[in-house]
N, C-alpha and C positions, 0 to 999 in steps of 0.2 A: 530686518523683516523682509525687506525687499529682496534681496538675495535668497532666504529661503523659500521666497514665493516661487523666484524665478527655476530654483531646483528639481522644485516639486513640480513646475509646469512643464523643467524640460524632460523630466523623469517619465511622468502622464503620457507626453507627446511619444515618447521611446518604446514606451513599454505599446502604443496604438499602431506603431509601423508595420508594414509584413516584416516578420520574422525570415531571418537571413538562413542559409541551406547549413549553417552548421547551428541546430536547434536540438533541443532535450526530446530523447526519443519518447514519441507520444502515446507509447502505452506504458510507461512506467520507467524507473531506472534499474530497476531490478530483473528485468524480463527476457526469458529466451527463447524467441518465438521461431514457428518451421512452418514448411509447407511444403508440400509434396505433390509434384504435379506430375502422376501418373498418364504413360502413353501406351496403351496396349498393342503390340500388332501380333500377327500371327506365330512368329517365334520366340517373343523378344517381350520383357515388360519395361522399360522404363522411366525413372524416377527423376527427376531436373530437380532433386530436394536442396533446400535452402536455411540454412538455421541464420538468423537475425540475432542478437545480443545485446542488450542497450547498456549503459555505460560502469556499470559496479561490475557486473562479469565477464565485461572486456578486458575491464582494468583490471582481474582479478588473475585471467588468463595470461595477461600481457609476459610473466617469465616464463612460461611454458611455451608462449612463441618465442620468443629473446633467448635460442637456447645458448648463446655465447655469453648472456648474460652484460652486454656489454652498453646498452641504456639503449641500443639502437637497432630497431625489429629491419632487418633487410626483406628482400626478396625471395631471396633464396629461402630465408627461416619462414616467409609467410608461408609457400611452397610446401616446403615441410611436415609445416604442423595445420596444412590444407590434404595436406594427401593421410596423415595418420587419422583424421579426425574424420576425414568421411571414411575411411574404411573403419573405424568405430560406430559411425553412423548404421553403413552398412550391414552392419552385425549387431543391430540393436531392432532393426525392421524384420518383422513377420510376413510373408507370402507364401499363401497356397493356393495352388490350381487343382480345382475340384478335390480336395482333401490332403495333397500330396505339395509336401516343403520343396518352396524354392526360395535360392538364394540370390541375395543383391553382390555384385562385384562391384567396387571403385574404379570408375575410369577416370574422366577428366577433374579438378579439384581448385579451388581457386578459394584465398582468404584474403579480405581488402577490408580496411578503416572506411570510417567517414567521420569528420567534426561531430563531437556532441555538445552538453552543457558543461560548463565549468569548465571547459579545457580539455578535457575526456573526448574521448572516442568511442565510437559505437563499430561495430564487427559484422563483416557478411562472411557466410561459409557458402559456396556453392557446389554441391557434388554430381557429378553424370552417374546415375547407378544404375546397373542392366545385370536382370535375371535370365538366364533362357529355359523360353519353355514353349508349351506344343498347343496353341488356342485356335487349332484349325477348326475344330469341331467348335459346337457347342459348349461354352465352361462357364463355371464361377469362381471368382478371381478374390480372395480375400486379403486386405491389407492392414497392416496394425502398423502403427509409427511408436516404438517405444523407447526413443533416442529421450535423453535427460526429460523423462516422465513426472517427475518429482517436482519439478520446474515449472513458476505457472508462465503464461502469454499466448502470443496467439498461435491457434493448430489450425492449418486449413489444407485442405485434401480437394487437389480436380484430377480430371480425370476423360481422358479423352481416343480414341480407337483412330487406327492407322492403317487400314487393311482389315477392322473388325470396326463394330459396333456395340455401341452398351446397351444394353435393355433393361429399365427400371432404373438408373443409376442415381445414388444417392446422393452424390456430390457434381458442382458442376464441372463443365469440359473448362469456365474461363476463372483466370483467380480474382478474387475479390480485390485482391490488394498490388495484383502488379509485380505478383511473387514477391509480397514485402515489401513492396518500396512505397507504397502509399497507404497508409494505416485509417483508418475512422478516427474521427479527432475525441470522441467520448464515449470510448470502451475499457479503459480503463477495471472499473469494479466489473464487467460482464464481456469478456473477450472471448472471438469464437473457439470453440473448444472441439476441432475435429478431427479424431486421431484413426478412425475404423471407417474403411466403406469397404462395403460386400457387391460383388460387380457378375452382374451375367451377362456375359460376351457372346457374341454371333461373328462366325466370317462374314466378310465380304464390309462392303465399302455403305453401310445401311445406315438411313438417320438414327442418332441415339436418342434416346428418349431419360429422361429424369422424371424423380419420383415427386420431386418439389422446386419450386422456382425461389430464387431468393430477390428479396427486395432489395430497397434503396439504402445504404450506407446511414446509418444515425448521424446526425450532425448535432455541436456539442451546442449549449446554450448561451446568451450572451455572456453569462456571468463567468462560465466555466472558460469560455475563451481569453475573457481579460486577465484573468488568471492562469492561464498558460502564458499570456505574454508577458505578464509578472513575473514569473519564476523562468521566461529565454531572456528576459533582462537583466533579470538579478545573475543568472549563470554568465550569461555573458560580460554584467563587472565583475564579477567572481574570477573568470577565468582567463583576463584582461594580460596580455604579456606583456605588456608598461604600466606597473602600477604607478602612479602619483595620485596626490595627498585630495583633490577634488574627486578621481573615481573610488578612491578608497572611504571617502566620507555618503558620496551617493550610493555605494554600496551598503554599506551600514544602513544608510535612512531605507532602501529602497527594502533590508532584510528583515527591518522592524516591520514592514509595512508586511510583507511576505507574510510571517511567523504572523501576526491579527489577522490577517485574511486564512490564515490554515486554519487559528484556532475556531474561526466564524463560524467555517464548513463542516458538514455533521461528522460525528465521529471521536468525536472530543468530551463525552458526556457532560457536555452543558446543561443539558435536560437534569440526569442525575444531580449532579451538585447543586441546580437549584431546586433541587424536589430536599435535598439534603440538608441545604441551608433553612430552609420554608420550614421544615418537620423538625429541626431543632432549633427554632426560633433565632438562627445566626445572628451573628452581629457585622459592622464592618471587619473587624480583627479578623474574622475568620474568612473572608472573602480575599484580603492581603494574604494570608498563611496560603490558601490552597493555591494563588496564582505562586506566589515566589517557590512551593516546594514542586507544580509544576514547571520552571522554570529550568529550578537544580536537575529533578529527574531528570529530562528532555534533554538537555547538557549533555549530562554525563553519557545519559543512553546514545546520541549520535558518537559521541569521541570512542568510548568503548566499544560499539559494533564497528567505526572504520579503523579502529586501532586493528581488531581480530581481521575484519578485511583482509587488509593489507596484510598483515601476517600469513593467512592463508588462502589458497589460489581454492579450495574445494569448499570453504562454507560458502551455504546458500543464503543471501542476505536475507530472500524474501521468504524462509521458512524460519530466520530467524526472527524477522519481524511478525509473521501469523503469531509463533508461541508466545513474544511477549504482547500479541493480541488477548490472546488466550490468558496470561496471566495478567492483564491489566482487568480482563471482564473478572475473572475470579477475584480479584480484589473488591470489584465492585460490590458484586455478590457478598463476599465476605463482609463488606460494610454493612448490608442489607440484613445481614444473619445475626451482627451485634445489634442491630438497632433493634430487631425483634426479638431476642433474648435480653436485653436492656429494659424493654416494656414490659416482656414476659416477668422480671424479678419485681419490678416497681408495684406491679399487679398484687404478685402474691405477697409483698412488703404492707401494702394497705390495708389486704383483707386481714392478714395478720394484725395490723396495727387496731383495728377496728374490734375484733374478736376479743382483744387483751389488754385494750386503752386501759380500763381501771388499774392494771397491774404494772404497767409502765411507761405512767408518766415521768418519772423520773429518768428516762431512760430517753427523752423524746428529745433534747438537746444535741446529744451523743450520736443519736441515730439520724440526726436531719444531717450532722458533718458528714459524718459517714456517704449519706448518701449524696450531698454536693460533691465530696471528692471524689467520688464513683464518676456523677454525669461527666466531672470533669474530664478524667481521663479518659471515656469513653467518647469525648469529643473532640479529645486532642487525638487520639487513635485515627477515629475516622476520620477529621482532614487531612492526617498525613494518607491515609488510605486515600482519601478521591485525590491528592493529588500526584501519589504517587502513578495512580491509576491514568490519569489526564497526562501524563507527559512520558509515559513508557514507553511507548510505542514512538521510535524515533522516527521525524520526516524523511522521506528519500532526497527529496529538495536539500536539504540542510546537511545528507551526509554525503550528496553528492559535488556539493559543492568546497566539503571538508579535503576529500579522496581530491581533489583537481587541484584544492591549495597545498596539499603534499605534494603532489607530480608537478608543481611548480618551484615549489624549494621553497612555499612560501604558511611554512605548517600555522603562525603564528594570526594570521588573516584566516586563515579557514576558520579557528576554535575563539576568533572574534564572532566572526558572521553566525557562528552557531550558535552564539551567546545572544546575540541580538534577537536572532529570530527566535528561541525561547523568550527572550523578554516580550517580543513581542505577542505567542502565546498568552503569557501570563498576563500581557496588558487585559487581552478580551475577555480571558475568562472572568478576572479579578471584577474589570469594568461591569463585565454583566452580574457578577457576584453582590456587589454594590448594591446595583438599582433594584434585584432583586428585594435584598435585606430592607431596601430604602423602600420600595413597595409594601414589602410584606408587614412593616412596620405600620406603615398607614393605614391599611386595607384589612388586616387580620378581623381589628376589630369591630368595622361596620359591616363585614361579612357577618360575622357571627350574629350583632345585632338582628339582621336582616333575614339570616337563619332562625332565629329567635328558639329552638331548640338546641341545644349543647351536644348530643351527639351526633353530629355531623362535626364539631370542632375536637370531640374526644377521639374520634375512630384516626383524626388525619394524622397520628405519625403511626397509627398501624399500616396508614394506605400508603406511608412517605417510603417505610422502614419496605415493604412488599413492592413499591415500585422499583425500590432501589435493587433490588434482588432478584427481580424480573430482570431488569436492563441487563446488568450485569450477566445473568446466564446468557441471555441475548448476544451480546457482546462477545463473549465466549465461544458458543455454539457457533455464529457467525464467521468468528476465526479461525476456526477448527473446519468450516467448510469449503476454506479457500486453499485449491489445490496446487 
């Protein structure tokens, strides 16, 4: 006991330190963020654009820079696929002056690493791009950035006059982040998103003026910060180049701990499943069944998206993660849609039964089986529903730390630690699955009491079956809006 006290204290103490400069890039691990810091002078527009890559489509990239293929990215290959990739930049950027197309040229080009989580590495691209054109007069300068568009993170556009001035300009002359190198620590779900400024230029050396001033950097909340240090702890036992049998046990405890604090966070429809449990009067069984089939799901989903990963340098992990957002909400829904055609039948089964008692009594034996093995499977259905629903959507945490135990030679530890942190999922849900049924058992019936009229007790698995239904498009539509 003493010992595991002392693990857990020194784990606490680990995970509360500053975080060391090779740390999990902080807007996501799927992310491929630009910024374009337009300079306008009288002949000349140029772009010091930067695209950032955090550690799945660095890693995804990595044979496409290795073109020897040889496990070992040189210099020379950085080089290489630094000068094709901005001149693909190059040609993916829109500008016009006062109506009329101009083009970006590649000049200078540079692609360099830096430490991430698990082992991984994160990616800078930086390009010199120069248009030439004629802003002696008065112009408007239009710029669209439509480099890997498809792709969410962050977009930021400045913009600053060299022999000219901006008038009205929509974006500012300084960048917010340091051209990338300094992120907001909780922008994550709402990163800036800006790919178009439209600019009126004036010669001559004149103050610029902006159309809007931007504020102060969001900073993330205590909770959210501890959990960032959780998961640069866990990446960093994850991605440990001496495993022994002590960081490999503190990595397990520390993944279990990870995986319950994920499932805690919203997103996970805990809401749902206990509006689901409540409206079909669950039991414990069924609080067990939807954590462990969330468990398997979750499993499988992280192994299987880093397996395709890794096989292909062009999927996009985080459009693959939106649809089985999008199909995790339609499940929900779909449970929501049995529950209310399950009522819908019970309904018209009564009135019928009521209308026709004299004629089928004999018949009332046969017909209550009938309908027990109906709810039954109707309620083996939906918890395989909510849980396949609750663990679809695989963690970035969990498969980025899968993708670091392959690039280690160490695939057998990675699809441990994935396993943990599903268990640990399933722990919370299950847990709060529990206390729910443990509550709702208690309380059902002094509510109703206390209602002392019965329809407010009869309406609530219409209100269970339509909450569920709501979420779930919620859930969906919400997925489907993430670009």
């Amino acid at each position: 006991m003493r010992r595991a006290v002392a693990v857990t204290l020194a784990a606490a103490a680990l995970v509360l330190v500053p975080a060391t400069s090779a740390s999990a890039h902080p807007l996501g691990n799927f992310t491929v963020n630009h910024y374009d810091g337009l300079v306008v002078t009288p002949h000349a527009i140029h772009d010091d654009a930067v695209v950032d890559t955090a550690e799945i489509p660095t890693e995804q990239a990595r044979s496409a820079v290795d073109a020897d293929h040889d496990g070992i990215v040189s210099a020379a290959e950085r080089t290489a696929y630094a000068d094709r990739y901005c001149s693909l930049l190059a040609s993916a950027l829109r500008l016009t002056v006062n109506g009329r197309a101009a083009t970006f040229s590649a000049g200078s080009a540079a692609y360099s690493y830096r430490g991430g989580a698990a082992g991984l590495q994160t990616a800078r691209l930086d390009c010199r791009l120069t248009a030439a054109v004629d802003v002696r007069q008065r112009s408007q300068v239009v710029f669209i950035d439509g480099f890997a568009a498809a792709r969410i993170g962050w977009h930021e556009v400045t913009a600053r006059g060299v022999g000219t001035h901006l008038l009205r300009s929509p974006v500012p002359a300084e960048s917010l982040t340091d051209e990338l190198r300094r992120y907001p620590n909780d922008l994550l779900s709402s990163p800036l998103d800006v790919r178009r400024a439209t600019l009126d230029v004036a010669p001559g050396n004149g103050r610029s003026t902006f159309l809007a001033g931007v504020g102060a950097l969001p900073g993330a909340g205590p909770v959210a910060r501890v959990v960032e240090r959780l998961n640069g702890f866990f990446s960093h036992l994850a991605g440990a180049r001496h495993l022994t049998l002590g960081v490999g046990l503190l990595a397990v405890l520390v993944s279990l701990l990870l995986g319950a604090t994920h499932a805690a966070l919203p997103g996970h429809g805990k809401t749902v499943m206990a509006a689901y449990l409540a409206g079909k009067s669950g039991r414990a069984r069924d609080a067990v069944v939807v954590g462990a089939i969330v468990t398997v799901t979750h499993t499988a989903g992280v192994l299987a998206l880093g397996l395709a990963l890794t096989a292909s340098s062009s999927l996009a992990g985080d459009r693959v993660t939106r649809d089985l957002g999008v199909v995790s909400g339609g499940l929900v829904a779909a449970v929501g849609l049995g529950l209310l055609w399950q009522l819908a039948r019970r309904r018209r089964g009564v009135d019928g039964h009521d209308n026709h008692q004299h004629g089928r009594d004999h018949d009332h034996h046969d017909h209550g089986h009938s309908h027990t093995h109906g709810e039954h499977g109707h309620r083996r259905w939906g918890l395989v529903g909510m849980g396949v629903a609750g663990g679809l959507a695989p963690s970035p945490s969990a498969l980025v730390v899968l993708l670091g135990a392959v690039a280690l030679g160490r695939t057998w530890f990675g699809v441990l630690l994935v396993l943990t942190y599903g268990l640990g999922m399933a722990a919370t849900l299950t847990i709060a699955g529990l206390l729910l049924v443990r509550l709702s058992s208690r309380w059902a019936g002094r509510v109703a009491t206390r209602v002392g009229s019965g329809r407010l007790v009869a309406a609530a698995p219409a209100m269970t079956a339509s909450l569920v239904l709501v979420v779930g498009v919620g859930l969906a539509v919400r997925s489907l809006a993430v670009v």
